[in-house]
C-alpha positions in Angstrom: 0.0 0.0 0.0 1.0 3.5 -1.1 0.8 6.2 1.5 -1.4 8.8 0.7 -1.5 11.6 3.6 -0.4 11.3 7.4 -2.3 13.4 9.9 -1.5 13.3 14.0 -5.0 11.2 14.0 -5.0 8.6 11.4 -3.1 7.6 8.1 -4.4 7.2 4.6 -3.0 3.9 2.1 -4.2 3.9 -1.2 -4.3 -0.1 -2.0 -3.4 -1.9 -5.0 -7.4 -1.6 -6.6 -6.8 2.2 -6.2 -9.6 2.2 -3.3 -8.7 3.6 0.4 -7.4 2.5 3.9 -7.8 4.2 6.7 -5.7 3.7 9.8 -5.6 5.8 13.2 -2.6 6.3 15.5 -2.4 2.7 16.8 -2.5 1.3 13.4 -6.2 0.2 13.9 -8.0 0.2 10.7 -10.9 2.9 10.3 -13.9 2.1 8.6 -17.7 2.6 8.0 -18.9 5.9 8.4 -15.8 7.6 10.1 -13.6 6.5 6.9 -15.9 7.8 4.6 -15.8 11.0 6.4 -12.3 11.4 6.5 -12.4 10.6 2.7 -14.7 12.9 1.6 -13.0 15.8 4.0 -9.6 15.1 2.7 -11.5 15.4 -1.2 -10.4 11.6 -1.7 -14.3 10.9 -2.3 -16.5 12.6 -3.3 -20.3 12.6 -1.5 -22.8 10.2 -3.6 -25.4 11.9 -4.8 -29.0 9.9 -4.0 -30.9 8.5 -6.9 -33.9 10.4 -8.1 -37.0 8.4 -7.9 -38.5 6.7 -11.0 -42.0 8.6 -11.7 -42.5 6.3 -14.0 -42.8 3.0 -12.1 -45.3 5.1 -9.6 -47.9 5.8 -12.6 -47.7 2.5 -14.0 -48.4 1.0 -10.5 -51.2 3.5 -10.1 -52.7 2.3 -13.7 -52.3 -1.2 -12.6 -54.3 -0.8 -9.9 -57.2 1.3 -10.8 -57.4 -1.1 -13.7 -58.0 -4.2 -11.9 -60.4 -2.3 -9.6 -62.7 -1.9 -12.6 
């Protein structure tokens, strides 16, 4: 692994698939949440935007059923 940054609180690795490691002082890994924290802070990662929701699939649904209430 490839260091990326050192701060007084943790350490970041870049592995070998080019994805992240996170360790803190007493080389305990860091994950979940708090790593994608730090990620994001230090502009490693960027925040996922949510999906938009599918209108689409609502209506049809909606046709669906009034259809077989008929």
């Amino acid at each position: 692994m490839k260091t990326v940054k050192t701060t007084a609180e943790y350490t970041i690795f870049q592995r070998k698939d080019d994805r992240y490691a996170v360790r803190n002082n007493k080389r305990k890994a860091i994950n979940g949440d708090a790593k994608v924290e730090i990620l994001i802070k230090e502009g490693l990662m960027t925040k996922p935007e949510p999906k938009p929701a599918e209108p689409e699939a609502a209506e049809e649904s909606a046709e669906g059923e009034a259809s077989s209430e008929s």
